[in-house]
Steps between C-alpha positions, in 0.01 A plus 500: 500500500611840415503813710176726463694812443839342291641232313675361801365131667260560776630413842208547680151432365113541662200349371160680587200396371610283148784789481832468519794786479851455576747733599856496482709617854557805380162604418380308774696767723379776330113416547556403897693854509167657308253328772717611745482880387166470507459358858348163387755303679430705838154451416528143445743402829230699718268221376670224551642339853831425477769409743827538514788319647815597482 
């Protein structure tokens, strides 16, 4: 499978609904950077219970 955005092999790919898309790492990067701009990470952590050990 190809990246969405270039020519390069996906390295990561999601299925939603019949869909796939794959995404290469750098791309990949770019769109977690994008949703983290917008505050949908934040967003998302709030909603989910997580715990860490370190």
């Amino acid at each position: 499978m190809q990246c969405h955005y270039c020519d390069h092999p996906a390295d990561i790919a999601v299925e939603r609904g019949g869909v796939k898309v794959g995404l290469c790492t750098t791309h990949f990067r770019e769109r977690l950077d994008e949703l983290q701009e917008d505050g949908w990470l934040d967003e998302l952590q709030g909603e989910l219970e997580t715990d860490r050990f370190d």
